[in-house]
C-alpha positions in Angstrom: 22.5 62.9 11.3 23.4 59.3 12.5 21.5 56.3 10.4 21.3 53.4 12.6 21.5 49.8 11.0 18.2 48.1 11.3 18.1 45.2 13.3 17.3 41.5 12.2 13.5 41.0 13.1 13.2 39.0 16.4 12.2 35.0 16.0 11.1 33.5 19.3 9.8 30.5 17.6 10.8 30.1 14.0 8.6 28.3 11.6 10.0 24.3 11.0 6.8 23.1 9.3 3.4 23.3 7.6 0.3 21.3 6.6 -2.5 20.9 5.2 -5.8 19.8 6.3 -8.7 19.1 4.6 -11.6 17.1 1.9 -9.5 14.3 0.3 -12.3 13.5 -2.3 -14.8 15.8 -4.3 -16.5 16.4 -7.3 -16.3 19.1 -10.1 -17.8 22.6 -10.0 -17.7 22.1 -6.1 -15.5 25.0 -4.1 -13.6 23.5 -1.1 -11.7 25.1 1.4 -8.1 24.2 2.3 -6.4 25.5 6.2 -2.7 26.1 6.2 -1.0 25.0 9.7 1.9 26.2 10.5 4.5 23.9 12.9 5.0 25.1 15.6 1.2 26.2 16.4 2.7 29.7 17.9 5.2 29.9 15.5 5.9 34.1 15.6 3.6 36.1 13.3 3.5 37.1 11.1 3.8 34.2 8.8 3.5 34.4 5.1 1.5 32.1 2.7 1.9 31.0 -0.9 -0.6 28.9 -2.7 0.3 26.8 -5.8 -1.5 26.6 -8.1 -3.5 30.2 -7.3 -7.0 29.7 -5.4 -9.9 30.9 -6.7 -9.9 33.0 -3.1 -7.3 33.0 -0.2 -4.4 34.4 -1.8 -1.7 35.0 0.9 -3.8 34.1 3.7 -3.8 30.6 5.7 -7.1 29.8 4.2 -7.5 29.1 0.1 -10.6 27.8 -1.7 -10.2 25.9 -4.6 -12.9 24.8 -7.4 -12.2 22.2 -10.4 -13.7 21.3 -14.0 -12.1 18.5 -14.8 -11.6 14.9 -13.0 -8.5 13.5 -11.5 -5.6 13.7 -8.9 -5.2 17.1 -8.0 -2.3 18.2 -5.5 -1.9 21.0 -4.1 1.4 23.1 -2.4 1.5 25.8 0.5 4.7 27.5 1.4 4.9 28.6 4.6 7.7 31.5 6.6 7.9 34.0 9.3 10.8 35.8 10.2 12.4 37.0 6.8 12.0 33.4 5.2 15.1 31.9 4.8 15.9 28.8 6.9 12.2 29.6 8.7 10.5 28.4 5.1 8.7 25.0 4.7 6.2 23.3 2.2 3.2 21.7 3.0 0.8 18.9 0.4 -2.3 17.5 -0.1 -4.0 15.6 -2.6 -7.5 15.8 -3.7 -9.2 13.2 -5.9 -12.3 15.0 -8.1 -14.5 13.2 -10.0 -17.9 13.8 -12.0 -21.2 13.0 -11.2 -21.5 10.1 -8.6 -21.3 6.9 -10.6 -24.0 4.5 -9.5 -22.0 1.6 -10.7 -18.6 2.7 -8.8 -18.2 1.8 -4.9 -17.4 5.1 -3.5 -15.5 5.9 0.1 -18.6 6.1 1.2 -19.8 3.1 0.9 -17.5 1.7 3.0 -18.5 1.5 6.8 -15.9 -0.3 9.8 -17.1 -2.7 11.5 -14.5 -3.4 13.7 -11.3 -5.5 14.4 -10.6 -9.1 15.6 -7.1 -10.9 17.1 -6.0 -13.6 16.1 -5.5 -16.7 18.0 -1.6 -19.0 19.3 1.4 -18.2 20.5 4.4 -16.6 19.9 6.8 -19.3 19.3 8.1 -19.9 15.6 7.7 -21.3 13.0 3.8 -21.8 14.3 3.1 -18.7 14.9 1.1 -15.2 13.5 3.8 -13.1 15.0 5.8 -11.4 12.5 2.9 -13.2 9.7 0.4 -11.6 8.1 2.1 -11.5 4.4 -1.3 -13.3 2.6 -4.5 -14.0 3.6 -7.6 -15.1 1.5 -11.1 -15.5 2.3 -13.0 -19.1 1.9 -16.5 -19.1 1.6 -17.1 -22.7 1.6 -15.2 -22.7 5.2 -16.8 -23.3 8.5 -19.6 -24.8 7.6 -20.3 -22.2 4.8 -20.2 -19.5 7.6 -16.5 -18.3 5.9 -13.3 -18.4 6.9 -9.7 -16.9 6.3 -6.5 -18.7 5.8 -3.4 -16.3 6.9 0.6 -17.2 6.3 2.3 -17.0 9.5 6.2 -15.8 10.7 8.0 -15.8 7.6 10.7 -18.0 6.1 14.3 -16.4 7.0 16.5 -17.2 4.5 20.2 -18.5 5.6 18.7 -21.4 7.4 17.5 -18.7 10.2 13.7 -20.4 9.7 13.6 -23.0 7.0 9.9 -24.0 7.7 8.3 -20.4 7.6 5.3 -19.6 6.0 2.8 -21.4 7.1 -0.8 -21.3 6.9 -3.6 -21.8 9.2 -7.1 -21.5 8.6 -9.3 -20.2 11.7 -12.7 -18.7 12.0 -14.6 -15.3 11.6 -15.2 -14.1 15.2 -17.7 -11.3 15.3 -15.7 -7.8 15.2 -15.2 -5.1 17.5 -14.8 -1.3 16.8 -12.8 -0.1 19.4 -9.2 1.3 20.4 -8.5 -1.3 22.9 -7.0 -4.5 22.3 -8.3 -6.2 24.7 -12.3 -5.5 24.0 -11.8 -7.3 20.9 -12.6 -11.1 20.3 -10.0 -13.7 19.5 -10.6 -15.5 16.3 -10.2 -19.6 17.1 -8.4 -21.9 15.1 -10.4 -24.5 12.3 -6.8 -25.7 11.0 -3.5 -25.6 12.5 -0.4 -24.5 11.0 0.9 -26.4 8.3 3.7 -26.5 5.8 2.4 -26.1 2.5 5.0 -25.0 0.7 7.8 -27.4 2.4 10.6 -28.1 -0.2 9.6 -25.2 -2.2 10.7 -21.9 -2.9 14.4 -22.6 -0.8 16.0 -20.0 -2.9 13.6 -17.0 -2.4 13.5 -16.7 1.3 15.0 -13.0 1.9 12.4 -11.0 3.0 9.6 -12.8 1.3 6.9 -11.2 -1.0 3.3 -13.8 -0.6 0.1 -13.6 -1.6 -2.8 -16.2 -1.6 -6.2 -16.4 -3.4 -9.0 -19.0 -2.7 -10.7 -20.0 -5.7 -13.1 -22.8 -6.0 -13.5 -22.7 -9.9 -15.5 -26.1 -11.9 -12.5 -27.0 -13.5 -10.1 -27.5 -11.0 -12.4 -27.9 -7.6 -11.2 -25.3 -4.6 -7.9 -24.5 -4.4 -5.2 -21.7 -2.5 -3.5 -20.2 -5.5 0.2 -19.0 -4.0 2.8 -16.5 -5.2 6.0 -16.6 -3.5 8.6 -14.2 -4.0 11.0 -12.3 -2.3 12.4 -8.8 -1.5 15.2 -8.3 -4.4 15.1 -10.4 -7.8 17.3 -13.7 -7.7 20.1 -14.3 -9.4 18.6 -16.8 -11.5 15.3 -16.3 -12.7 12.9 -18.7 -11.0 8.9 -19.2 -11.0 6.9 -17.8 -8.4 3.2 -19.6 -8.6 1.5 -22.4 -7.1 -1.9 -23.5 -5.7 -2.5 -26.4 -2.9 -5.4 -27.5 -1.4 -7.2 -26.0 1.2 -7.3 -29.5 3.1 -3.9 -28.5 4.9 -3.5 -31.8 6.2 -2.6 -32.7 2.2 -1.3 -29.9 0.6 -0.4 -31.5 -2.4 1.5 -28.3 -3.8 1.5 -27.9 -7.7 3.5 -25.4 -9.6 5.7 -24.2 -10.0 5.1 -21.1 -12.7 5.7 -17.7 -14.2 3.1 -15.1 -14.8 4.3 -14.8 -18.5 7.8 -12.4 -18.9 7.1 -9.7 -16.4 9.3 -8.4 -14.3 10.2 -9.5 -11.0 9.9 -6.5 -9.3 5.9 -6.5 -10.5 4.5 -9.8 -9.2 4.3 -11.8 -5.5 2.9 -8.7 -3.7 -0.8 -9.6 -3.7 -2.8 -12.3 -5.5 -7.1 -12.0 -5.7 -10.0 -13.5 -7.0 -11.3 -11.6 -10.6 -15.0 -12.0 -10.4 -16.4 -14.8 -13.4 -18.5 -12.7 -15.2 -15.9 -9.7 -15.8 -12.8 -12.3 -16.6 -14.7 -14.6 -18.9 -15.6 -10.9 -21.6 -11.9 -9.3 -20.7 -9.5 -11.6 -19.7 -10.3 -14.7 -21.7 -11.1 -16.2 -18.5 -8.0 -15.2 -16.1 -9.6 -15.6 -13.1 -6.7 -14.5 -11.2 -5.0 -11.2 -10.7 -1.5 -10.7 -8.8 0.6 -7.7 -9.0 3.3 -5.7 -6.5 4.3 -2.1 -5.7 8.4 -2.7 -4.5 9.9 0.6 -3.0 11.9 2.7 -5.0 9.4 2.7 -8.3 11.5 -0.6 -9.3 8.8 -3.1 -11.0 6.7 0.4 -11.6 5.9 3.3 -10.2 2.4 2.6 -8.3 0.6 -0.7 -8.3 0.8 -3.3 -11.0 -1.8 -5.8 -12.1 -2.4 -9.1 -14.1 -4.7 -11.4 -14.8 -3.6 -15.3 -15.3 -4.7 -18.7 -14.8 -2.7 -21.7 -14.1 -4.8 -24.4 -15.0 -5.1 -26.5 -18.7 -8.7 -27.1 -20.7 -9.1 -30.4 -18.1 -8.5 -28.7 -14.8 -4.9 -30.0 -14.5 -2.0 -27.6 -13.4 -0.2 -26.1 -16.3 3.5 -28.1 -16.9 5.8 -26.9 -14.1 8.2 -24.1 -14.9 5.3 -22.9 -17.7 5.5 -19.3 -18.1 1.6 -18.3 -17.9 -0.2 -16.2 -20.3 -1.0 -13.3 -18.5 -3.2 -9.8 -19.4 -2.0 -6.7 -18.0 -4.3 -4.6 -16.8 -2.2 -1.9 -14.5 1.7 -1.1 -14.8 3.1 2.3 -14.3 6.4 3.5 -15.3 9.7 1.2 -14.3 12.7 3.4 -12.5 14.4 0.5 -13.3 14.1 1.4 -17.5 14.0 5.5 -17.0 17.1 5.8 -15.2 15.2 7.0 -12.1 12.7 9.8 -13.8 10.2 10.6 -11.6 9.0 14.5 -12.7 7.0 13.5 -16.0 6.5 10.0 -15.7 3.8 7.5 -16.2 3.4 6.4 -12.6 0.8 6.9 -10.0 -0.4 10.5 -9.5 1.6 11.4 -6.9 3.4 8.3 -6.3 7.1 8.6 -3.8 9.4 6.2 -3.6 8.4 5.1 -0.2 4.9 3.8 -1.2 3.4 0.8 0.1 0.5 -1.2 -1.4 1.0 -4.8 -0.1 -3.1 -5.9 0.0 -5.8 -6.0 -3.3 -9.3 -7.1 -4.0 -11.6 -7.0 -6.7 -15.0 -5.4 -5.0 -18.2 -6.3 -5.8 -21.5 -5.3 -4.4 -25.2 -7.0 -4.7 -26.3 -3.7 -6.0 -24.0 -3.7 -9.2 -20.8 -1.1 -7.9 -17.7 -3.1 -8.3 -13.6 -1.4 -7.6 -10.7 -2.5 -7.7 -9.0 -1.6 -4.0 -5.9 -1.4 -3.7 -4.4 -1.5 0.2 -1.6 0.8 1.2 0.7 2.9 3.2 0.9 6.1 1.0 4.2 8.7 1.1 2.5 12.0 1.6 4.8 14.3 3.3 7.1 17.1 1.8 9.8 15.0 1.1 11.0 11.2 0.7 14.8 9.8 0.8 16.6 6.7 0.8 18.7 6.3 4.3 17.3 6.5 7.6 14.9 8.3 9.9 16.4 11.3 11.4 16.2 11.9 15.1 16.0 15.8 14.8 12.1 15.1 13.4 10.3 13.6 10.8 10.3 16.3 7.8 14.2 16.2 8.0 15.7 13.9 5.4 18.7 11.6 6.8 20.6 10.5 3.1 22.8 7.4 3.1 26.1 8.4 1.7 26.5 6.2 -1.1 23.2 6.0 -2.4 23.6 10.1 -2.7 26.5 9.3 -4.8 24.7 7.4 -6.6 21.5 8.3 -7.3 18.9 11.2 -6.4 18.4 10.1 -3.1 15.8 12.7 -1.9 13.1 14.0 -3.8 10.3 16.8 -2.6 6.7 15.7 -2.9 6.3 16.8 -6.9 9.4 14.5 -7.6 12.0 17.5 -7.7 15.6 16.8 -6.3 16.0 17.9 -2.5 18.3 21.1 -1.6 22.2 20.2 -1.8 21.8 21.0 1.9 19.3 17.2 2.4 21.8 15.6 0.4 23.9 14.4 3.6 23.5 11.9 6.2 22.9 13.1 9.5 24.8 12.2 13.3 23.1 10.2 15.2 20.6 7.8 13.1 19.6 4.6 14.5 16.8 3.1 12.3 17.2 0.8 9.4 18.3 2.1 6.0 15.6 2.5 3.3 13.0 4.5 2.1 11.8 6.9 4.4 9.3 9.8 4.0 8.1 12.9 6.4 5.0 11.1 6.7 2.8 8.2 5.7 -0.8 7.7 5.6 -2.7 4.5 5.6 -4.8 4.8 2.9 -7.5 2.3 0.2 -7.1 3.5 -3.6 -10.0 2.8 -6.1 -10.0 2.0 -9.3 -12.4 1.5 -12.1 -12.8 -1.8 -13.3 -13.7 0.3 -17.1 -10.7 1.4 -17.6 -8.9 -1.7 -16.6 -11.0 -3.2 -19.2 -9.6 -0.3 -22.0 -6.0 -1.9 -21.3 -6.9 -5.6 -21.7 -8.3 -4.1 -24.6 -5.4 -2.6 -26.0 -7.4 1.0 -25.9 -5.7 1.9 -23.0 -1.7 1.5 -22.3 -1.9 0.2 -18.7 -0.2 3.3 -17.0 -3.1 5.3 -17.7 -5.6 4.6 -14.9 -5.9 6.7 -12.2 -7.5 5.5 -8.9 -10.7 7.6 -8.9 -11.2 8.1 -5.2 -9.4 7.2 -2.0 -9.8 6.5 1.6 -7.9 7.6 4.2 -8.1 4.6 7.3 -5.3 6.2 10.2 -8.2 6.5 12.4 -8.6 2.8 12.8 -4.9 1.8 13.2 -3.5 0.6 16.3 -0.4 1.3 15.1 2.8 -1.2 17.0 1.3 0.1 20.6 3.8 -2.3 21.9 7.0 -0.3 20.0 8.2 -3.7 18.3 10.9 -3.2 16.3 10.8 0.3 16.4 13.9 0.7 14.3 12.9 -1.2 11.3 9.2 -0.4 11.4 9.8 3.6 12.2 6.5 4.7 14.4 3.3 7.7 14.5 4.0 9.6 10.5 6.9 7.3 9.7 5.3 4.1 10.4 6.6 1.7 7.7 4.9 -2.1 6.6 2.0 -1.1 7.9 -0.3 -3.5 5.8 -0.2 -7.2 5.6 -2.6 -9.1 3.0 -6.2 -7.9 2.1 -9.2 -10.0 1.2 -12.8 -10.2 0.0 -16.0 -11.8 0.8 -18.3 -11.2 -2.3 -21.2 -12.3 -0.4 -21.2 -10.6 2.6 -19.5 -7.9 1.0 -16.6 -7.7 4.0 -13.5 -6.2 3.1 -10.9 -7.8 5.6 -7.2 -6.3 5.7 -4.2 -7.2 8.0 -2.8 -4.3 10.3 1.3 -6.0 10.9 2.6 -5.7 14.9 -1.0 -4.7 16.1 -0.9 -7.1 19.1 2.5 -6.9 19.8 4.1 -9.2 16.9 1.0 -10.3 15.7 -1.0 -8.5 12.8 -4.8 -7.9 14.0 -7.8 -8.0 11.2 -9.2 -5.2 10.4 -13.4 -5.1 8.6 -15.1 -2.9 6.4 -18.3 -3.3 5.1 -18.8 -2.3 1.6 -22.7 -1.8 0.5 
C-alpha cells in the first residue's frame, strides 16, 4: 500500500495582520468584550486566536471578554494565523484604562464635548506666517476686550541662517467654531496683533528644530506677562538657559530671561509650558505658578511626559538674575533611556509608553463644578511594533531599521518593549521617508492625570514616575489629518502620521480646551475646541 505525502494546506489569502477594536476606558467589576480583526478581512479560514492574558470567556475564538478588580493600564495581546502559522502569524494590542468608582472631583472623557474647529488667518510667506507654526499657543483672558484671545508662534526659526527671525507671535481673536470635516465651512479667526519678533537676539544658538511653549499669566506681582521656553530638538553643546517671559503688548516685547528650570535635563523641559491654577500651587508648589515639561522621542529626557512647577519672578515682581537656575518641583518624570542604557521591559515609564510617542501640548483643567486634570496632548505609538529608520513602503506594520542604529542599539521593539525578530532587524529597498521613530500606527489621543497624586510627589510621598494617567481619550475622529499631503515624507500620513499636535491651551472660565492640529490647512495648523464641563 502506497502512503501519499500530504500536501501543504492551500492559502489564497494569507493572514498579514490583526487588531483590536473596542472600550478604551472602564471601570472595575465591569465585563467588556474585545473583537479580533484579522488583515486581510477574507483572510482564509480558518484562523486561529490566542488571548494574553486568558479572558474570563472567548478562549480561541475572535471574541474574548475580559473583567478587572483592580485600577490601572491594562493591555491586552491577540495573536492571530491561518494556514499552519508560520510567516501567516501577527499580533494585535489594545489598551484599557480601569478605574473605580467615578470620581466626582476628576474630569472624565466624558466630560469633554467638541465644539468644533476654526482657521487661522495670513499668508503663506515667511517669517510672518502660521504655516509650518503652531509650536506654542496660550490663551489670554484679559484679550479682546475680555472676550479672550490666543497668541500662537508662527514658522519656526531654521537654524544656519535658513530663517533667523522665526518664531513669532501674533495674537488674533476667538471666531465662533465649527464641527465639521470640511475646511472650508469653518470660520477664519482675524488678527488683534500682527506678528512680531519677541524673542529677536535671543536664543541664536538653539534654532534646530525648535522645542516652544508659552503660558499667559497675569499674576499681582509681576502684572500679565507671556512666559516662553525655548529649546530645541537635541541638547547643545554648551548648556544654555531656556526661559523667558515678554509682554503681551507685542509692539514692546521687552524680553526678560534668560533662565534654567533648576538642573533638569534637557531632554525634559521646552516641550509645553501652562498655567498651575493659584489655589493648588500656593499648598504644593510653594507658589510655582508655572508648569513646563517635554516628552523627546526615543524615552531620552524620560519615558512618557515630564512635569515641573517654577516661577521666575523675585519677592518684588522683578525677573530672577539672568542665567539663574530656578527652583523647580517635580511633579511627573518617568524613567530616562538616556541613564538605563535603553531598558524599556521593567521600567518606570509611561504604561505602555514606545519610543515614538508624542505629547507636545498640556493644561492644567479646571471646572466650575470642582473636577480638575492634568491633560496631557499627544500622538500615542499603539501598533505592534516601533523602530528607529524609516516608513516602509510594503505597509505600515513592517518595520524599515536604519543600519547603524541596529548596530547600535535595539532598534525595534514589539508593543510590550521586547526586541523585534532578527528578521525586522534590517533596512528595507526602497524607503523614501525621513529617518526616525516610526510605529505601525499612531493614535491622537488626551491623557489624564490626577492632580492627587501629582501632589504625593511634590510631597515627597510619591517618586514622580509613579502616576499613571487615569483615563484617556481617543480624538482621530476630529483630525483633518495633512489633506493637502504636505510633506508627506517627513510627516508620514493615515496610521503613521507623525507631529501631529502643536501647542495646547486653557480657558479656565469658559472651560475651552483649545489644541493645534499641524498642516491642517495645507501648512498651516487649524484650532481644534473641546468643551470641558
Amino acid at each position: 500500500m502506497c502512503i501519499r505525502d500530504s500536501a501543504p494546506p492551500v492559502c489564497d489569502v494569507p493572514l498579514v495582520g490583526v487588531s483590536i477594536s473596542g472600550p478604551n476606558n472602564g471601570y472595575t467589576n465591569t465585563i467588556y468584550t474585545f473583537m479580533a480583526s484579522p488583515a486581510p478581512s477574507d483572510a482564509t479560514p480558518p484562523i486561529a486566536y490566542t488571548w494574553s492574558p486568558e479572558p474570563d470567556s472567548g478562549k480561541g475564538t475572535a471574541s474574548a471578554a475580559y473583567m478587572w478588580y483592580t485600577t490601572g493600564s491594562k493591555t491586552l495581546y491577540v495573536t492571530a494565523s491561518n494556514c499552519g502559522g508560520g510567516t501567516n502569524t501577527a499580533t494585535g494590542i489594545h489598551t484599557i484604562t480601569i478605574q473605580g468608582t467615578p470620581s466626582s472631583t476628576l474630569v472624565q472623557p466624558s466630560d469633554l464635548t467638541y465644539l468644533g474647529a476654526f482657521r487661522l488667518p495670513g499668508g503663506d510667506s515667511p517669517p510672518q506666517t502660521f504655516a509650518y507654526g503652531g509650536n506654542a499657543m496660550t490663551f489670554n483672558p484679559d484679550g479682546d476686550s475680555g472676550n479672550g484671545s490666543l497668541f500662537i508662534m508662527g514658522h519656526d526659526r531654521q537654524a544656519w541662517g535658513g530663517l533667523p527671525d522665526g518664531g513669532q507671535v501674533a495674537e488674533v481673536k476667538i471666531p465662533t467654531p465649527v464641527n465639521s470635516t470640511t475646511l472650508d465651512a469653518l470660520n477664519t479667526a482675524e488678527f488683534i496683533q500682527n506678528f512680531a519678533d519677541v524673542a529677536a537676539g535671543y536664543f541664536t544658538n538653539l534654532e534646530e528644530l525648535p522645542r516652544t511653549g508659552m503660558a499667559y499669566l497675569n499674576h499681582p506681582a509681576t502684572g500679565p506677562k507671556i512666559h516662553l521656553s525655548w529649546g530645541q530638538h537635541h541638547k547643545p553643546d554648551t548648556p544654555s538657559p531656556s526661559y523667558a517671559w515678554f509682554s503681551p503688548d507685542l509692539s514692546t516685547p521687552d524680553l526678560q530671561g534668560l533662565w534654567f528650570i533648576g538642573e533638569q535635563d534637557w531632554y525634559s523641559l521646552n516641550g509645553y509650558t501652562f498655567e498651575i491654577p493659584t489655589a493648588w500651587a500656593d499648598v504644593h508648589t510653594e507658589g510655582c505658578y508655572l508648569g513646563t515639561g517635554r516628552q523627546m522621542d526615543g524615552g531620552w529626557g524620560g519615558m512618557g511626559p515630564s512635569l515641573f512647577a517654577y516661577r521666575p519672578w523675585q519677592i518684588d515682581g522683578s525677573p530672577a538674575i539672568s542665567g539663574t537656575h530656578l527652583v523647580e518641583t517635580t511633579l511627573l518624570l518617568y524613567e530616562d533611556t538616556q541613564d538605563n542604557g535603553d531598558v524599556v521591559q521593567g521600567a518606570n515609564s509611561l504604561v505602555g509608553h514606545q519610543h515614538p510617542d508624542e505629547w507636545e501640548g498640556g493644561a492644567w483643567l479646571t471646572t466650575p463644578s470642582g473636577k480638575s486634570a492634568v491633560l496631557f496632548v499627544g500622538n500615542k505609538g499603539t501598533g505592534a511594533k516601533y523602530w528607529y529608520g524609516y516608513r516602509n513602503p510594503a505597509g505600515a506594520e513592517y518595520p524599515c531599521v536604519n543600519t547603524q542604529a541596529a548596530s547600535e542599539f535595539t532598534a525595534c521593539r514589539l508593543a510590550d518593549g521586547s526586541p523585534c525578530p532578527a528578521a525586522d532587524m534590517v533596512e528595507c529597498e526602497g524607503h523614501t521617508s525621513a529617518k526616525g521613530w516610526w510605529c505601525a500606527e499612531f493614535t491622537p489621543r488626551f491623557i489624564l492625570y490626577d492632580p492627587d497624586d501629582l501632589a504625593q510627589v511634590a510631597a515627597g510621598t510619591m517618586e514622580p514616575w509613579v502616576p499613571q494617567p487615569y483615563a484617556h481619550l481617543d480624538v482621530g475622529e476630529y483630525i483633518f489629518d495633512n489633506a493637502a499631503g504636505v510633506d508627506l515624507e517627513m510627516l508620514g500620513e493615515s496610521i503613521q502620521r507623525r507631529y501631529l499636535f502643536g501647542g495646547a491651551t486653557y480657558d479656565r472660565a469658559a472651560g475651552r480646551l483649545y489644541v493645534l492640529e499641524l498642516f491642517a490647512d495645507e501648512a498651516k495648523p487649524v484650532v481644534h475646541v473641546w468643551l470641558v464641563q
